[in-house]
KOLMARLUM-989200 format. One record per residue (C-alpha): z, x, y; residue in one letter; residue number from 1. Coordinates in Angstrom, 1 decimal. Layout:
REM residues N
+--------+--------+--------+---------+-----+
:     pz :     px :     py : residuo : num :
+--------+--------+--------+---------+-----+
:      Z :      X :      Y :       a : NUM :
...
+--------+--------+--------+---------+-----+
This chain:
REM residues 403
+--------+--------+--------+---------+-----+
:     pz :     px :     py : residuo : num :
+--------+--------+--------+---------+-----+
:   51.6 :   93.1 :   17.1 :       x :   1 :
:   53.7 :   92.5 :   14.3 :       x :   2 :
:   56.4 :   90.7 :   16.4 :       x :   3 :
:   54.0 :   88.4 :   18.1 :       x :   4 :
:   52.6 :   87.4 :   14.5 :       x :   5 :
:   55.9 :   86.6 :   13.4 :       x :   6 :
:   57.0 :   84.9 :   16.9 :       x :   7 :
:   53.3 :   82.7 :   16.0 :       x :   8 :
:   54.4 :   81.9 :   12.5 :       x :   9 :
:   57.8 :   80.7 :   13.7 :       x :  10 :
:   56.6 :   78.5 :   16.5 :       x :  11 :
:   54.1 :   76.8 :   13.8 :       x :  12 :
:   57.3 :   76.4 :   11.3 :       x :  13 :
:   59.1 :   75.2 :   14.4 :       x :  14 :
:   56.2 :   72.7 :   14.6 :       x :  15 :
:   55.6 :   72.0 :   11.1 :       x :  16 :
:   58.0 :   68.7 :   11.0 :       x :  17 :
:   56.1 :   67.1 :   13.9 :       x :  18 :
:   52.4 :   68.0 :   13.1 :       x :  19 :
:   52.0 :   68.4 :    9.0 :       x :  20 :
:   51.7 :   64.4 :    7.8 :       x :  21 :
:   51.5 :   61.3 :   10.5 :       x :  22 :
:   52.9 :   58.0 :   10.4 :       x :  23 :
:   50.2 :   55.5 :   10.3 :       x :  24 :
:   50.0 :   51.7 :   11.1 :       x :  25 :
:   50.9 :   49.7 :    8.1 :       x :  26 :
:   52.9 :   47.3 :    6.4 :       x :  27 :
:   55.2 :   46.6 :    3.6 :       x :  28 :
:   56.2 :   43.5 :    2.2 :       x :  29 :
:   59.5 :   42.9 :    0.6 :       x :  30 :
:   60.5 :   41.4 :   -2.3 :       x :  31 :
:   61.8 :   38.0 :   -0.6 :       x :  32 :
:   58.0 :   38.1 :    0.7 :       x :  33 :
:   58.9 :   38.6 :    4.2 :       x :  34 :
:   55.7 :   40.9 :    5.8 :       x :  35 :
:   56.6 :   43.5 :    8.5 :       x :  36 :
:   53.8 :   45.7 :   10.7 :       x :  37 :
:   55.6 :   48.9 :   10.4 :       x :  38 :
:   54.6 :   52.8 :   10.3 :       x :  39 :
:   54.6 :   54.9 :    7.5 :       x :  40 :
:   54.1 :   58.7 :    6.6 :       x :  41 :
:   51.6 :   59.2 :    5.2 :       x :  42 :
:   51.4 :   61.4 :    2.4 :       x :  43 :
:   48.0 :   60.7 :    0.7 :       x :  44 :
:   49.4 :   60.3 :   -2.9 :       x :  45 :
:   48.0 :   62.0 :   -5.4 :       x :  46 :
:   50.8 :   60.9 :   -7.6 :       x :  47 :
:   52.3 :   57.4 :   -7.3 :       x :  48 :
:   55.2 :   57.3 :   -4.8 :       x :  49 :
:   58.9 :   57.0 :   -5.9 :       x :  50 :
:   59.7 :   55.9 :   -2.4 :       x :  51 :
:   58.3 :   55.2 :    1.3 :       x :  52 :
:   59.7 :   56.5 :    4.7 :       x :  53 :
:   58.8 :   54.2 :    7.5 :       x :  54 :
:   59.4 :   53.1 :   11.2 :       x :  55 :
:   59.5 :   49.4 :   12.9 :       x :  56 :
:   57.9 :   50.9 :   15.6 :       x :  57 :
:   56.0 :   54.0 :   16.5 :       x :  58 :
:   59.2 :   55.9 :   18.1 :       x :  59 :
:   61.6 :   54.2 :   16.1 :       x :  60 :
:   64.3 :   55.3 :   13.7 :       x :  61 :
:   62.9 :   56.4 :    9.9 :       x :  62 :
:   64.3 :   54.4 :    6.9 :       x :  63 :
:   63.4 :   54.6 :    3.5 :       x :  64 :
:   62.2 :   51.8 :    0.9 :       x :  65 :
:   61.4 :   52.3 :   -3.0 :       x :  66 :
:   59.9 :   49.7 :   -6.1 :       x :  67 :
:   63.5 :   48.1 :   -5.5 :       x :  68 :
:   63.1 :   46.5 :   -2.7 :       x :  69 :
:   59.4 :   46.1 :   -1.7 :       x :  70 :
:   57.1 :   43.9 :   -3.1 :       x :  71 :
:   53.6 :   46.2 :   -1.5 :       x :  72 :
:   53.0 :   48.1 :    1.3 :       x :  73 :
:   49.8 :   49.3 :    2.4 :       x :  74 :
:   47.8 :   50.8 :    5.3 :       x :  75 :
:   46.1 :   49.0 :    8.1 :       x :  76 :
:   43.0 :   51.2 :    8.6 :       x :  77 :
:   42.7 :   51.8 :    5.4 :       x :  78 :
:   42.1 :   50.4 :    1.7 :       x :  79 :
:   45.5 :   52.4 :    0.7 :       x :  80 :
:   47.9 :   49.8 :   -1.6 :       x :  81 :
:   51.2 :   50.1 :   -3.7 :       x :  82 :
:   52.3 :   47.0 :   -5.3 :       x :  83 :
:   56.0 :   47.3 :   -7.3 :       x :  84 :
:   56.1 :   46.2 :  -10.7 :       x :  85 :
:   57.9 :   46.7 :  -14.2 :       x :  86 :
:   56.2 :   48.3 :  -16.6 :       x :  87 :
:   55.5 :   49.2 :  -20.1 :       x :  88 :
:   54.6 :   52.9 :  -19.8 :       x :  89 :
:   53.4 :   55.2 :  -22.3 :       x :  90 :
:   54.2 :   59.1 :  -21.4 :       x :  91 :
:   53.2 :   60.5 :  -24.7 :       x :  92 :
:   51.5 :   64.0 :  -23.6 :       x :  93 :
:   47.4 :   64.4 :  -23.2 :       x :  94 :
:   47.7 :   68.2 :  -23.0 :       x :  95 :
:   45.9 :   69.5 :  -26.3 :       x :  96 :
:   49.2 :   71.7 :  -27.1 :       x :  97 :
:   51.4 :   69.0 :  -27.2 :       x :  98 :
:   49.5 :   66.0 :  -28.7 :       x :  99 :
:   51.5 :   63.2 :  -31.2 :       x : 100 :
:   50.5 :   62.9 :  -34.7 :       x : 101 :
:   50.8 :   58.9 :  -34.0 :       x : 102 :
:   48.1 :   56.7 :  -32.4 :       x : 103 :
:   50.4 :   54.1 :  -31.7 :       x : 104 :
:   52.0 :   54.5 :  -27.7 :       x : 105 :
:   55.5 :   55.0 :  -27.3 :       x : 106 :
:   56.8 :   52.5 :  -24.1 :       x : 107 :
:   59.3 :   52.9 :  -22.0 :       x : 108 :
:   60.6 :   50.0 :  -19.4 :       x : 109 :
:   60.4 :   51.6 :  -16.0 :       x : 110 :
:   59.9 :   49.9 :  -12.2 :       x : 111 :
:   57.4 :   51.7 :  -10.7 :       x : 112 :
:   54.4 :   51.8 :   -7.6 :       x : 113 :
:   51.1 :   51.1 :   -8.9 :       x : 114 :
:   48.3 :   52.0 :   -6.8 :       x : 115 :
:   45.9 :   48.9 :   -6.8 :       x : 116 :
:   42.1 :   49.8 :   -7.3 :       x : 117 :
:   40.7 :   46.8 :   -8.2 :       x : 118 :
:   42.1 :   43.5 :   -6.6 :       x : 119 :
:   40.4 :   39.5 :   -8.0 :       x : 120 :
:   40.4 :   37.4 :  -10.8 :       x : 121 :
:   41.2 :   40.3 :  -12.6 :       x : 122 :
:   43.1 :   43.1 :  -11.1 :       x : 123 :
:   43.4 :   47.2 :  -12.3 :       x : 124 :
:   45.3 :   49.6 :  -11.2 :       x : 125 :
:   46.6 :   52.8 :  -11.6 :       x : 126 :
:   49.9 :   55.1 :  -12.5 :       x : 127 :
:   49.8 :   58.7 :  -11.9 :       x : 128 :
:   52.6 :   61.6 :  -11.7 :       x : 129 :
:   52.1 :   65.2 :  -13.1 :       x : 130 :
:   52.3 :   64.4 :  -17.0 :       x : 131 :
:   51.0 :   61.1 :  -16.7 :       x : 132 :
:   47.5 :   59.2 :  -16.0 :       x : 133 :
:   47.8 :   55.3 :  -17.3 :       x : 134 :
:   46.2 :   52.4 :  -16.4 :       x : 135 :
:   46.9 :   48.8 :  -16.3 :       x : 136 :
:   45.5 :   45.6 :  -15.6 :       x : 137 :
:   46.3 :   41.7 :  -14.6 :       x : 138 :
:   43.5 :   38.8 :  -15.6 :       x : 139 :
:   43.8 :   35.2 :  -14.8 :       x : 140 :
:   47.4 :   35.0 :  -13.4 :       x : 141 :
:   48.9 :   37.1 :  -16.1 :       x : 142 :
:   51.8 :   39.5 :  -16.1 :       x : 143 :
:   50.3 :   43.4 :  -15.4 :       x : 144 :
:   49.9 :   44.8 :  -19.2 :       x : 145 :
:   49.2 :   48.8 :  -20.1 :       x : 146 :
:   45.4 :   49.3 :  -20.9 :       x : 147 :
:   46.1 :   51.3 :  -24.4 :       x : 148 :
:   44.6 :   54.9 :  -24.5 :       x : 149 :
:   46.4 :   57.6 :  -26.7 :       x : 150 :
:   44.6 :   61.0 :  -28.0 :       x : 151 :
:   46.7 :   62.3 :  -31.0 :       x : 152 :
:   45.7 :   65.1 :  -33.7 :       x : 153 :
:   44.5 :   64.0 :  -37.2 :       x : 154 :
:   44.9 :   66.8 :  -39.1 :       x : 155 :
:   43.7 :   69.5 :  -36.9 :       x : 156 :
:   41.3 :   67.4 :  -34.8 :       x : 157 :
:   41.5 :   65.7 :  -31.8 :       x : 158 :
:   41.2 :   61.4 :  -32.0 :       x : 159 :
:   42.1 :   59.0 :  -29.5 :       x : 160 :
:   43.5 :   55.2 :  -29.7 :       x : 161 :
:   41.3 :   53.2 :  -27.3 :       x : 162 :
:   42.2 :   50.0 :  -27.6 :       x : 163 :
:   41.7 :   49.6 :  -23.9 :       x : 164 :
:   38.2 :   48.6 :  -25.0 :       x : 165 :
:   39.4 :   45.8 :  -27.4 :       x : 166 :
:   41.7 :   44.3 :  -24.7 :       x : 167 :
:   39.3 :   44.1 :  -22.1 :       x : 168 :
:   36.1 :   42.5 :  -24.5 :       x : 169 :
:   39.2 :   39.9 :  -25.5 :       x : 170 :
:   41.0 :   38.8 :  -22.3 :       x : 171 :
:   37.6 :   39.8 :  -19.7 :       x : 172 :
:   35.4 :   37.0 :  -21.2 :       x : 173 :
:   31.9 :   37.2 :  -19.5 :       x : 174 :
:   28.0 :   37.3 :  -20.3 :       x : 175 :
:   28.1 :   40.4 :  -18.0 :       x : 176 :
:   30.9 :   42.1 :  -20.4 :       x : 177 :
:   29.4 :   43.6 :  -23.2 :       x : 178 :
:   30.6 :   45.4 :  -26.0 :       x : 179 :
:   27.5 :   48.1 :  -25.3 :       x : 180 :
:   29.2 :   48.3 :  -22.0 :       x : 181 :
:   32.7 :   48.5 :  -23.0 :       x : 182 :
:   31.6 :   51.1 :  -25.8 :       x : 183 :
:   30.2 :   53.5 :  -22.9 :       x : 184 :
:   33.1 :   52.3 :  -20.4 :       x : 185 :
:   35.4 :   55.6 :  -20.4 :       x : 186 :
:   39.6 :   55.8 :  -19.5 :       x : 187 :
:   38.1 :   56.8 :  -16.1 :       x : 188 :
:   39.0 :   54.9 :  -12.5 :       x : 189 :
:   34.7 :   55.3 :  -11.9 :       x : 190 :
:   34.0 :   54.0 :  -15.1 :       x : 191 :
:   37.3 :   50.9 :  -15.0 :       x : 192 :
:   36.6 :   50.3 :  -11.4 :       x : 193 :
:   32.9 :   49.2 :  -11.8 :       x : 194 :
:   33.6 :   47.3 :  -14.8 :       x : 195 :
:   36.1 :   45.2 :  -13.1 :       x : 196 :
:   34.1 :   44.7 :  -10.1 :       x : 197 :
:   31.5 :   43.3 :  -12.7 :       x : 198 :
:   33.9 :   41.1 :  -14.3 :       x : 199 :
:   34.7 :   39.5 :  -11.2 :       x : 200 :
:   31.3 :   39.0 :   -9.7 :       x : 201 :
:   30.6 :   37.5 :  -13.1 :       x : 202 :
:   33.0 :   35.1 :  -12.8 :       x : 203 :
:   32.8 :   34.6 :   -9.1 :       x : 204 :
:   29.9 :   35.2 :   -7.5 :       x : 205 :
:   30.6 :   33.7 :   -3.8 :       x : 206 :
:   34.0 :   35.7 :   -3.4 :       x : 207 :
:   33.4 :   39.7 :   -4.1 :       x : 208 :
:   36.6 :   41.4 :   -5.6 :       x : 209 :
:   38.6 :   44.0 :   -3.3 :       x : 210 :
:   38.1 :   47.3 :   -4.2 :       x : 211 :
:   40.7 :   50.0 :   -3.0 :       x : 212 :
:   39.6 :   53.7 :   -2.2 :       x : 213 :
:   41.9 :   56.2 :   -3.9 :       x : 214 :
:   42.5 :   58.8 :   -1.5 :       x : 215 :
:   42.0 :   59.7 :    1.9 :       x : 216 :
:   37.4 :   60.0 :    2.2 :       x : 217 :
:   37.0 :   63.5 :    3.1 :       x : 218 :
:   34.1 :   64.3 :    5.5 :       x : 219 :
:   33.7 :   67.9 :    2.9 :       x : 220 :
:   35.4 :   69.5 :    0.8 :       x : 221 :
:   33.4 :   73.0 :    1.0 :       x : 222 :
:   33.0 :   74.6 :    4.7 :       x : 223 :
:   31.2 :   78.2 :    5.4 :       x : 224 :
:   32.4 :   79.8 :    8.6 :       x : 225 :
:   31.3 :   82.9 :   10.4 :       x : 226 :
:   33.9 :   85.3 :   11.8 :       x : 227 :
:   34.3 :   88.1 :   13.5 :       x : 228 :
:   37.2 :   89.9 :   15.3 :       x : 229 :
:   39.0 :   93.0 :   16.5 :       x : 230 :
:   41.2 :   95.4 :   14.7 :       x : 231 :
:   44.7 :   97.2 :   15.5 :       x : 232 :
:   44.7 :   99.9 :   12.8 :       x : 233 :
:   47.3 :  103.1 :   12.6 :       x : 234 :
:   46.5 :  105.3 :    9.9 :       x : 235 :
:   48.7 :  108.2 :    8.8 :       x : 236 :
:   48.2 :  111.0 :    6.0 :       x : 237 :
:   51.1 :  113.5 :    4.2 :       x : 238 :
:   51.4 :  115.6 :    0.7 :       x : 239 :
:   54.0 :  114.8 :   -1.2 :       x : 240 :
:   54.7 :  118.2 :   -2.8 :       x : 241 :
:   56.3 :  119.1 :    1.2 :       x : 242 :
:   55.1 :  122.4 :    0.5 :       x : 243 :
:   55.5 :  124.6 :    4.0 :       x : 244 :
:   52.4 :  124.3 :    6.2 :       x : 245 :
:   51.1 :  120.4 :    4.6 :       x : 246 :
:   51.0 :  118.9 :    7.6 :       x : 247 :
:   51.8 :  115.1 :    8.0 :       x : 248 :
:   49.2 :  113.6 :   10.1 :       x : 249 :
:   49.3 :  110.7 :   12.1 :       x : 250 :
:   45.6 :  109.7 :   13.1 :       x : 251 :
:   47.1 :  106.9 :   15.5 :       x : 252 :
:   46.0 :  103.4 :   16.2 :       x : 253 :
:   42.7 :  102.6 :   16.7 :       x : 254 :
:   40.8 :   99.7 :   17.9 :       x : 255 :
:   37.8 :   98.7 :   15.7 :       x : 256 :
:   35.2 :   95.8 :   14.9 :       x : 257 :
:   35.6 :   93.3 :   12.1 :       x : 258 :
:   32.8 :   91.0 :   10.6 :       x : 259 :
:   32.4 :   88.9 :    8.1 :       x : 260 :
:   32.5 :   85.2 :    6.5 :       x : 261 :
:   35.0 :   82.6 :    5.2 :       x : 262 :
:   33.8 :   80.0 :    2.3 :       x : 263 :
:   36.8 :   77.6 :    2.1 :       x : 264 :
:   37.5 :   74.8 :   -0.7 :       x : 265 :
:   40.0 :   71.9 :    0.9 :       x : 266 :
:   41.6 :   70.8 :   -1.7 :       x : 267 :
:   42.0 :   67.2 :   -3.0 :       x : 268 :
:   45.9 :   67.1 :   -2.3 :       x : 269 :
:   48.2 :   65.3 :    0.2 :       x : 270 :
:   46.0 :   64.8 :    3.0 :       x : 271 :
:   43.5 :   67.7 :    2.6 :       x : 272 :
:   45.9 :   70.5 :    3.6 :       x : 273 :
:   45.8 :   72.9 :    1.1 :       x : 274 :
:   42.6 :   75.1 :    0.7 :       x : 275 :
:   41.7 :   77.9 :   -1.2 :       x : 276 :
:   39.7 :   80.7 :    1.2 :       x : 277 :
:   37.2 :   83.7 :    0.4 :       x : 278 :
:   36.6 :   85.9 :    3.0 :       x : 279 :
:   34.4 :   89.1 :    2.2 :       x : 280 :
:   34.5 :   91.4 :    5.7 :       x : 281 :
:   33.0 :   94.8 :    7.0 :       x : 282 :
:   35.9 :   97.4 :    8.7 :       x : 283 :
:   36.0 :  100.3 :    9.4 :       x : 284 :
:   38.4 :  102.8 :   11.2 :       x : 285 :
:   37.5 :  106.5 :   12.6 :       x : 286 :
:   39.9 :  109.3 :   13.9 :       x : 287 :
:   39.4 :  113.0 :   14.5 :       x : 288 :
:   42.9 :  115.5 :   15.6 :       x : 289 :
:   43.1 :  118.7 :   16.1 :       x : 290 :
:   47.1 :  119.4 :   15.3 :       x : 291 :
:   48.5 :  122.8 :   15.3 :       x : 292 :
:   45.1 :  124.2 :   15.4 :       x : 293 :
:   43.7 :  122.4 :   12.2 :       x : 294 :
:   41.2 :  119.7 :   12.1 :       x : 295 :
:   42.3 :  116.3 :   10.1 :       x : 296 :
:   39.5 :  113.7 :   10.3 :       x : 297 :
:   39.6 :  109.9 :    8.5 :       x : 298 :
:   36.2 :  108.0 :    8.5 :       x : 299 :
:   36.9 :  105.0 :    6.3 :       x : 300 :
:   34.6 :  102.3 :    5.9 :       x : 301 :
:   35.5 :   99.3 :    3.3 :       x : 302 :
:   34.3 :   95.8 :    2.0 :       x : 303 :
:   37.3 :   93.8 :    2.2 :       x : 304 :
:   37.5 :   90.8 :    0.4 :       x : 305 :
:   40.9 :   88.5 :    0.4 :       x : 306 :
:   41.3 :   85.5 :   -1.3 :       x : 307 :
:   43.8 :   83.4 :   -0.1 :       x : 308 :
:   46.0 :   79.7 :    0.3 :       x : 309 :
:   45.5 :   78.3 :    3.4 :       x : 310 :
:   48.2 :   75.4 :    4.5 :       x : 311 :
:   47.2 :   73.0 :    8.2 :       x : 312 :
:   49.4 :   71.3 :    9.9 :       x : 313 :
:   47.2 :   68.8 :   10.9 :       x : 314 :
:   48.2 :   67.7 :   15.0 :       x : 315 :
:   45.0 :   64.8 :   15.2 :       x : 316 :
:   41.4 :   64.5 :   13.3 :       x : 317 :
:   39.8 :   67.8 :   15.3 :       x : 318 :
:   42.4 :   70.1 :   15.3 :       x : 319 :
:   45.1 :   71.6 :   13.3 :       x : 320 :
:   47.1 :   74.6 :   13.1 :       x : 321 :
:   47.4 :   76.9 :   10.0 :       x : 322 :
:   49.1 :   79.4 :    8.3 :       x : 323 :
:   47.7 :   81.5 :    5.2 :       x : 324 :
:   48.6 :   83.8 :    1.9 :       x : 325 :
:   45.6 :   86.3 :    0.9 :       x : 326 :
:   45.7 :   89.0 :   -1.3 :       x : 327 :
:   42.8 :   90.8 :   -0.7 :       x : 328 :
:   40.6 :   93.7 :   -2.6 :       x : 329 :
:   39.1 :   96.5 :   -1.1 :       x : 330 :
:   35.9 :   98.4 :   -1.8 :       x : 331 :
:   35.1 :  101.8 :   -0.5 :       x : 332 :
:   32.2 :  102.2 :    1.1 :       x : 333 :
:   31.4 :  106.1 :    1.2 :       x : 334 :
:   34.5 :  106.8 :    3.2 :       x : 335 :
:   35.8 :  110.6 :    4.1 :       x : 336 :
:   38.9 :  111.9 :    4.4 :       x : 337 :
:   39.6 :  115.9 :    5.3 :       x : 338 :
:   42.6 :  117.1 :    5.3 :       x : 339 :
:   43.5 :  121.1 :    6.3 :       x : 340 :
:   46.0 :  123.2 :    5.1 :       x : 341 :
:   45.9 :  127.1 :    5.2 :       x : 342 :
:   42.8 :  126.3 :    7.6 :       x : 343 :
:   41.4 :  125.1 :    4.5 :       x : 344 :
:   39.7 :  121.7 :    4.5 :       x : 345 :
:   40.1 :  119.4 :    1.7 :       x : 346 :
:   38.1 :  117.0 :    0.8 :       x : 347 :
:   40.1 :  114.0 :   -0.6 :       x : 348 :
:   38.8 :  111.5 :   -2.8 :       x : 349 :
:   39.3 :  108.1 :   -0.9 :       x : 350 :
:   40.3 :  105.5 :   -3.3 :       x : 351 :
:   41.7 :  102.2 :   -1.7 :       x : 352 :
:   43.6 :   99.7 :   -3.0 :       x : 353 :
:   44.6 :   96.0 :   -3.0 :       x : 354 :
:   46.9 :   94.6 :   -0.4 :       x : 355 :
:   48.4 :   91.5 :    1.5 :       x : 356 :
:   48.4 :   89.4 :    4.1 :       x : 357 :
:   49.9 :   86.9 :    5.8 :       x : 358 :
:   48.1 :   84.4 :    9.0 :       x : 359 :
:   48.7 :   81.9 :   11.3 :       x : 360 :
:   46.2 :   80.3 :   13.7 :       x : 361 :
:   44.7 :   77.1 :   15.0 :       x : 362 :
:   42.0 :   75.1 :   14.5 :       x : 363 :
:   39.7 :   73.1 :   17.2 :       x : 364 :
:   36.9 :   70.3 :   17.6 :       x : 365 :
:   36.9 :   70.8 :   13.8 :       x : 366 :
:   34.6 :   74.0 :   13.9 :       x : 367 :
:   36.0 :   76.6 :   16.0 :       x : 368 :
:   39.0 :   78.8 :   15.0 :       x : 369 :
:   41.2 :   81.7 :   15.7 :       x : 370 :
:   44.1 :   83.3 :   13.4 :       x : 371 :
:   46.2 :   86.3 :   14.2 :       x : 372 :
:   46.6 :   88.0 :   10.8 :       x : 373 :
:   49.2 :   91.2 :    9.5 :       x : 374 :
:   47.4 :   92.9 :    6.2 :       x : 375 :
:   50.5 :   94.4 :    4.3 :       x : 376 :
:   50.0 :   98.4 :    3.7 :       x : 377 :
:   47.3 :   99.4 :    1.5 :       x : 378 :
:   47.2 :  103.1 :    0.6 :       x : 379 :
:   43.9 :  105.1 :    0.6 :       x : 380 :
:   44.6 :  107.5 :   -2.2 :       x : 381 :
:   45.7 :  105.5 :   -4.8 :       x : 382 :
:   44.8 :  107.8 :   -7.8 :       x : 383 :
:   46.3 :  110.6 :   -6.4 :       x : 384 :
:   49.5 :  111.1 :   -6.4 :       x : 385 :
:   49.9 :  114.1 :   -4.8 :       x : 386 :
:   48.9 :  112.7 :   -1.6 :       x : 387 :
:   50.4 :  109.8 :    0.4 :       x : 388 :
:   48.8 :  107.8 :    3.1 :       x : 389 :
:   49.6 :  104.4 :    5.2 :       x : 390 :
:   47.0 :  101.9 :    6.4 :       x : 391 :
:   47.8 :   98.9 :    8.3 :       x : 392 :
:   46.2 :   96.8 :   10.0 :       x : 393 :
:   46.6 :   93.4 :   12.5 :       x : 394 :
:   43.6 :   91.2 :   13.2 :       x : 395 :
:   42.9 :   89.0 :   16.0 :       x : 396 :
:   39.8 :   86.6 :   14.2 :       x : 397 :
:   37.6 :   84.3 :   15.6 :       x : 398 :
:   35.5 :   81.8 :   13.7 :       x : 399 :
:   32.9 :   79.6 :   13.7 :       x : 400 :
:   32.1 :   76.4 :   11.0 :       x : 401 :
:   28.5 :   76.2 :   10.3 :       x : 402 :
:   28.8 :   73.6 :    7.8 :       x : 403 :
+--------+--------+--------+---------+-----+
């Protein structure tokens, strides 16, 4: 069983390069303004894109394009866009632990893709990497300008520079902009995003501003599956004083009944394929020998509950394969364990302990599922270290998305 897990994990590596992002219908623009219908990967930026990989056609060769050369690129089935632009950007820290003393920004000149949010008479949009979440904004034909927001310490408290607020009550001129409105309006894209839709209704009613979704709309982002499954299990029992006449004792492989449920939480990240799993299950595993004349019996019975990574390699909308990481807990459930020496049984306290796993399966008309799974060793006398046991286990899983 082991081999055949690993010969599945392979094939979905093997497959990874072809299935895990797509190429999408799209377009770029360069920066002599030339438009070309064009396929790009798609990799449902979370942070703002150094560079682009796209084809000319569908089964064409990949080239590559960055702020450099393009002038915007977008998606055709989708309100995804990038425009290029130099910018004034501000990378002071917003972590608590590393906050300035200063209110005032500290610039640097970079070229860089903005994602647009807001497109009209005025226009927002948005800069993102791992340290940094800034955003700026166009009005009227100008030249794209940082919106000012800076949290520094004062002493030992928190403050923050939002001169955002002043910029936009100067340059957005409009009954409909407020400075009640701007006081409430946060450094958020919800809160920026509605006020600049405002602001442009305001000051054209007949001809609605564009509006640009972030990311990728996800149907759900929490699912609750049933599943159940079969077990392979060998057990195996030994002393590890090796006295004469401690037996080690192999209770064999067994065949046994799984059931349980999966709560899984997709996470908002390139194109929904990461997810964090929980998945609490009933096992059990029973074996009786008689071995030179004794009688060693194992009736285990255990709450197993692994959380995990999941990773899919999407292949279309309804089906994708996966692979996963758990590390799982294990409760004992009133297991027994005899073990006989000197045709004396023992009685040994059953005492389980954490373990790992590793998965691969696929997933099909978006609620049913089935993984092939190897669970790592997990050893049933864990306070006792006179004893020594194996547990292992490979699961064949089915499952089923209620929601």
């Amino acid at each position: 069983m082991k081999k055949i897990l690993l010969f599945a994990l392979l094939l979905i590596t093997t497959l990874t390069t072809q299935a895990q992002i797509k190429f999408e219908e799209g377009y770029i623009i360069k920066k002599g303004n030339e438009r070309m219908s064009c396929w790009i990967k798609n990799l449902d930026w979370r942070n703002n894109p150094k560079e682009i990989e796209y084809k000319r056609e569908e089964n064409g060769t990949v080239e590559t394009a960055n702020w450099s050369n393009l002038k915007e690129f977008g998606f055709t089935n989708q309100k995804v866009k990038f425009i290029s632009a130099w910018i004034k950007l501000d990378r002071s820290s917003e972590k608590q632990n590393s906050l300035s003393r200063s209110s005032e920004p500290v610039y640097s000149e970079e070229g860089q893709f903005l994602r647009v949010l807001v497109q009209g008479d005025a226009s927002l949009y948005l800069f993102e990497d791992e340290n940094s979440y800034k955003f700026f904004y166009s009005y009227n034909g100008s030249e794209i300008e940082p919106l000012i927001f800076k949290s520094y310490l004062e002493g030992t408290e928190i403050r923050a520079n939002e001169e955002y607020k002043n910029q936009l009550y100067t340059n957005l001129k409009c009954e409909a902009i407020t400075r009640d409105l701007l006081r409430a309006t946060r450094y958020r894209d919800n809160d920026l995003i509605a006020l600049f839709e405002k602001y442009n209704t305001c000051k054209n009613p007949s001809e609605a501003a564009t509006t640009f979704k972030q990311e990728i709309v996800r149907k759900s982002a929490l699912h609750l599956s049933a599943r159940i499954g079969l077990n392979t299990t060998s057990a195996s029992f030994d002393s590890n004083s090796k006295n004469f006449g401690e037996p080690y004792v192999d209770f064999g492989n067994k065949m046994t009944f799984r059931i349980g449920a999966e709560l899984e939480y997709i996470l908002p990240l390139y194109g929904n394929k990461w997810s964090l799993i929980l998945e609490p299950s009933f096992q059990s595993y029973k074996s009786e020998i008689v071995q030179d004349g004794y009688t060693h019996s194992l009736d285990y019975k255990s709450l197993d509950i692994p959380v995990g990574v999941r990773y899919y390699m999407h292949l279309n909308d309804k089906s994708a394969l996966f692979i996963n990481g758990i590390f799982s807990y294990n409760i004992d459930l009133g297991s027994k364990l005899v073990y006989t020496v000197y045709k004396q049984p023992t009685e040994v306290n059953v005492d389980p302990v954490y373990n790992f796993g590793i998965g691969a399966g696929f997933r099909f008309l978006e609620r049913f599922s089935f993984e092939l799974r190897y669970a790592t060793n997990r050893s049933l006398v864990n306070t006792q270290t006179q004893y020594d046991s194996k547990y292992n286990t490979t699961s064949f899983i089915l499952g089923y998305r209620l929601f």
